[in-house]
N, C-alpha and C positions, 0 to 999 in steps of 0.2 A: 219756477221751482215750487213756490205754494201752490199751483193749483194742480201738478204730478202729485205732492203729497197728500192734498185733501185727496183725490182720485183713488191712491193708495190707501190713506186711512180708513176709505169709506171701505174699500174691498177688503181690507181684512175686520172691519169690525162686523161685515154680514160676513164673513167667513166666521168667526169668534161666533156670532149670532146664533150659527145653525150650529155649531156642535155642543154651543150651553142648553139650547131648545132640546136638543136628541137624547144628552145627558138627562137633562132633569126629565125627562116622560120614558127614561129607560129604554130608549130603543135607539137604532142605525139609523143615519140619514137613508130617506126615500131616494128616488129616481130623480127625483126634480128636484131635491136640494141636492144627492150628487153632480149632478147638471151645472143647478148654481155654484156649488164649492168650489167646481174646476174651473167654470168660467172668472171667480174670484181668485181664486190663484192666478190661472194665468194673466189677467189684471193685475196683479201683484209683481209678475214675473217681466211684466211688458214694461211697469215704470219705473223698475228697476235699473231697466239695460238705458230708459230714457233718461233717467237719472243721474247712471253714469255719463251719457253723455254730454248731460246741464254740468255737470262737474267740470271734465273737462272745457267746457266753452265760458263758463265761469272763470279756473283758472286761465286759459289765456287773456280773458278779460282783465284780473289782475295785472298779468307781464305787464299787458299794454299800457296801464293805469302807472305800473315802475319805470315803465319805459319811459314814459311821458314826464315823468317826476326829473326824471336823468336828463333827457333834453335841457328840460328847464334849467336844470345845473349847468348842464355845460352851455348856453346861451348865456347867461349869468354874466360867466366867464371869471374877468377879474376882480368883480363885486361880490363874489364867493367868498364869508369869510372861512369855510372849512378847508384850510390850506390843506391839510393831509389826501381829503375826500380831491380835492379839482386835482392835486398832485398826483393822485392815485390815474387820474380819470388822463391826464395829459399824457403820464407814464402810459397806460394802454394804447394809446393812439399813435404815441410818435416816440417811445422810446427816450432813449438817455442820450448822452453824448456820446458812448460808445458804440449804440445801435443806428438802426437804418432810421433817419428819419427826415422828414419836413421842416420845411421854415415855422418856427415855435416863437415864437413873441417871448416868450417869460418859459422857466421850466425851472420847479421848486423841489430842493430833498427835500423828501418826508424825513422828519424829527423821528418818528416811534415805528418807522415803519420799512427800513433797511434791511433786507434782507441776508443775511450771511450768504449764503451761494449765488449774491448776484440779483436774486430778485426781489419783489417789495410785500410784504404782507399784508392782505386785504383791511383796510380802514376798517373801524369799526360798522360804520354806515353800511356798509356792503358785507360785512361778515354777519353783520344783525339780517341781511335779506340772505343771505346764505342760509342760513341757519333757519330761517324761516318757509325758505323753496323745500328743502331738504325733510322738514317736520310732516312737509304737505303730501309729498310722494314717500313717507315712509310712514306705514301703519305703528310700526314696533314702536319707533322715535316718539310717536303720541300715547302709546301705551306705556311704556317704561318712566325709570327718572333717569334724566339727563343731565348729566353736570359737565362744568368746565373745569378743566386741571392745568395747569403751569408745569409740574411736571413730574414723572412717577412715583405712583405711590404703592400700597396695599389696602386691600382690605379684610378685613376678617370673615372668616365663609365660617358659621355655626354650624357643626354637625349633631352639637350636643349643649341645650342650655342649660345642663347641671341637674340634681334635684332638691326640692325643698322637704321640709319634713315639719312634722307641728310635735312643739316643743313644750313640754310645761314647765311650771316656773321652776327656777332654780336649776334646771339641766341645758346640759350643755347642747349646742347645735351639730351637728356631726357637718364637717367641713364635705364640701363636694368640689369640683372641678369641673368647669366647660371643657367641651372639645371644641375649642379652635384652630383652624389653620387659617394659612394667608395665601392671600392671588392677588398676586402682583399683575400693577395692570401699567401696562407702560408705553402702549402706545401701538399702533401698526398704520402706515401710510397707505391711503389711499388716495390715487392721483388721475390725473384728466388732463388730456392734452388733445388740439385742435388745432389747426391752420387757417388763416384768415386770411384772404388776399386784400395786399395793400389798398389797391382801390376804394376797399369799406372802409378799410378806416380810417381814411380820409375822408369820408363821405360825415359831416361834422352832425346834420341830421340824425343820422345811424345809433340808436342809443347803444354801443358794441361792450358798455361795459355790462348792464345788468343785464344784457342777452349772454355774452361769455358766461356768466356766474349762475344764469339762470339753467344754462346747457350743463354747465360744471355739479350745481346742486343736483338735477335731475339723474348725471347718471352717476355721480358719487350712491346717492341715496338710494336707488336699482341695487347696487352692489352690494352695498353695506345688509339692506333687508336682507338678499342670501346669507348672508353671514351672522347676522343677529338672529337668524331662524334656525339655522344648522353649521354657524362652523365648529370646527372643532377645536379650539383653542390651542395649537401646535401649530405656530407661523404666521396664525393666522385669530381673530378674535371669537372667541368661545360664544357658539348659540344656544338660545333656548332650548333646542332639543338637547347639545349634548352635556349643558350646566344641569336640567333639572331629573328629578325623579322619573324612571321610567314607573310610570302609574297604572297600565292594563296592558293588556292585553286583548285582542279581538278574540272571540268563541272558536271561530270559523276562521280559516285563510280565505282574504282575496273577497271579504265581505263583512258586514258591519250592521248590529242591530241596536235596539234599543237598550238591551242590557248590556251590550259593550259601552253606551252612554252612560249610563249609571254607575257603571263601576267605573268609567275613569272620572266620572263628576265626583266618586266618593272616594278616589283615590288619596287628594290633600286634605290636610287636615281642616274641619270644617271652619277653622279662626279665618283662612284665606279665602272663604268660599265668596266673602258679603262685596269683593273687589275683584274677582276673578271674572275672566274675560276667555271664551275660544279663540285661540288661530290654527287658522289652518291654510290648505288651497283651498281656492274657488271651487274646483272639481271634487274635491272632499263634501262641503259644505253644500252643492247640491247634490249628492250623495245620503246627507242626513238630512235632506229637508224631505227628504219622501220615507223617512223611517214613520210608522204608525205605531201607536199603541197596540197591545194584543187586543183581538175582538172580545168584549165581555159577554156575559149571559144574555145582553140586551139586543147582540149586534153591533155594537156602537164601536168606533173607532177614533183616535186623533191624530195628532202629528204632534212627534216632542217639539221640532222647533216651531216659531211664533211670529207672525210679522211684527216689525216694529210699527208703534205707531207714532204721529206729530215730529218725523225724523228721529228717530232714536231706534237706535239700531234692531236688528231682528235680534231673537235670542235662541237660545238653548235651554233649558233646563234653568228659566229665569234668569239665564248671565247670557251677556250681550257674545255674538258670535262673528268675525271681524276676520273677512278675505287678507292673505300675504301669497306673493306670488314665490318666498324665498322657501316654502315648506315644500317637502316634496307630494308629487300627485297620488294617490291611493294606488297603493300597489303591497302586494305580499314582502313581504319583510322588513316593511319601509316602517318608522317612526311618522308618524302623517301629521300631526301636531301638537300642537300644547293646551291646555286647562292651568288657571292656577292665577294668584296676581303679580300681573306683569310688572306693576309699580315696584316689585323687588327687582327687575332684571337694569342692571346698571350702564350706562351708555357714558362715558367718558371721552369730552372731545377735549383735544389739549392743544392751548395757546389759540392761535392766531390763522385762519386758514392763508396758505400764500400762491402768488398767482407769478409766475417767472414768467417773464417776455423773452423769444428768443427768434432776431430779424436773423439769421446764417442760414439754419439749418433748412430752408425751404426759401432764400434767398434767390435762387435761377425759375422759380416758378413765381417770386412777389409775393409770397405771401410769409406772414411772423405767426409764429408757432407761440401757441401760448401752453404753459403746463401749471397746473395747481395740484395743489396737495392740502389734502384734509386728512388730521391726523387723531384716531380713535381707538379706544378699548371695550372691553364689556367683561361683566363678572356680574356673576346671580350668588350673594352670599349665601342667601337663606336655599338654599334648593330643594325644597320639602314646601316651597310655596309655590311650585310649580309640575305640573306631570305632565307624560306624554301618551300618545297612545301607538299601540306597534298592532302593525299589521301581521298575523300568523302566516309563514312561509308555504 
């Protein structure tokens, strides 16, 4: 991975290189630095996709790193003293007295961890790697604040922080009034279910608890991105697109220039700008990496966006610009994504994720069905720290 980024840094700093040179001598890149330029980009564009794939081969590297951790637990065995976590771990594999199960040595209720419908709620230990899977495949999750709730609440969404007035002495302040409402944020179930043939999990080897959760994290957090990017808060948890300000609009239908960028960069107010962050899709986003400055007197031309250098992300308009697969793809009528800082947009998970074992219901094919359930809201109070931008029909 350092030696794809050195690779990269260097090709966009002789990218950077030739358009400060062209700038300051007042003229368009030549033939031969266009040459160069492209051949630097597409450098740029090659250790990108390599990139992504050190990511990936990176995280499975991790699993295997949890996976192995988990073995160790369960070889341990009865010298474990996290009764909950081995309890948790024994429950996955063989069940309760009620379920299908194996000759079990020892088999402990969990104290804090009883399920009311039956099933057990993920240990802390494995809800801290939940929670951790889930951050990794979810962009929004890293950009927002994320809290833990016990159980419904509100919040106060500001549409209006009052006003002040300058007072001299002796007179009085003339009283003002916020506009407050509330959004109530309370919870919506998102759940995961899989079948496991007995044979694995038996198989004592088989790390099957933080592969389950790690399966469970990945595609809860697929889901949820749709949702944190455009749901609609009616059944279902309200996205960035439809909690924030719509900020622009494109000039053109079915196309997107540079001043369609600047006007939704100057869409919020500039107090959000110094934390604000692009999402969008990937198909948008290479979409504005080929937007150019107009040509000046000189000839000379740029590109608004920027490679990142020393791993830090590319940018926009000096704010970092950050792929979601939950935004829709550029299209005429569509909302395509957001500007604005994400750190207002609210991610609420509440209690305890839970993981239900159930040997019946795929019992003639051998294999226990397992269902979890991760339970979440979202609410952007402030929504004037975020805009979107809409494609013309």
């Amino acid at each position: 991975m350092d030696n794809l980024q050195k690779k990269r840094d260097e090709a966009a700093v002789a990218l950077r290189a030739m358009l400060a040179t062209a700038k300051e001598e007042a003229r368009g890149l030549s033939a031969e630095e266009k040459t160069k330029y492209d051949r630097c980009l597409a450098d740029i564009n090659a250790v990108d996709e390599l990139r992504k794939q050190d990511a990936e081969v990176e995280k499975l590297a991790r699993v295997e790193q949890l996976e192995q951790r988990t073995i160790e637990t369960v070889t341990k065995g009865i010298v474990d003293n996290d009764k909950d976590t081995r309890a948790f771990e024994m429950f996955l594999r063989y069940g309760d007295a009620s379920g299908l199960q194996r000759n079990v040595t020892e088999k402990r209720a969990m104290s804090d961890s009883d399920g009311a419908t039956g099933g057990y709620l993920v240990p802390e230990k494995y809800a801290t790697l939940l929670r951790e899977y889930m951050a990794t495949d979810n962009i929004i999750r890293q950009l927002a604040t994320v809290e833990r709730w016990m159980s419904d609440g509100a919040y106060p969404v500001v549409t209006s922080f009052g006003t002040s007035y300058l007072v001299g002495a002796g007179s009085a302040v003339t009283e003002t009034v916020p506009t407050i409402a509330q959004k109530l944020i309370s919870g919506y179930q998102f759940m995961y279910a899989v079948d496991v043939p007995v044979p694995l999990l038996n198989k004592s080897q088989y790390p099957i608890e933080s592969n389950i959760l790690h399966w469970m994290a990945l595609s809860i957090a697929m889901k949820q991105e749709g949702y944190f990017a455009d749901g609609s808060g009616s059944g279902e948890p309200i996205g960035l697109i439809d909690a924030a300000t719509q900020g622009a609009a494109t000039a053109a239908n079915s196309a997107i220039t540079g001043d369609d960028i600047l006007g939704w960069y100057h869409s919020i107010p500039y107090k959000y700008r110094g934390r604000a962050s692009w999402l969008m899709a990937d198909s948008s986003i290479q979409l504005i990496r080929k937007i150019k400055t107009p040509v000046d007197t000189s000839g000379s031309q740029q590109y608004l966006w920027s490679p990142g250098l020393g791993g830090n992300p590319d940018t926009l308009q000096g704010r970092p610009i950050y792929p979601s697969a939950g935004f829709a793809a550029f299209a005429a009528g569509k909302e395509i994504g957001v500007f604005g800082d994400i750190k207002q947009f609210i991610i609420a998970d509440f209690g305890t994720p839970s993981l239900i074992r159930d040997p019946y219901t795929k019992a003639k094919y051998n294999e226990v069905s397992f269902v979890g359930c991760y339970v979440t809201d979202t609410a952007l109070p402030v929504a004037e720290a975020v805009a979107t931008l809409k494609v013309l029909a």
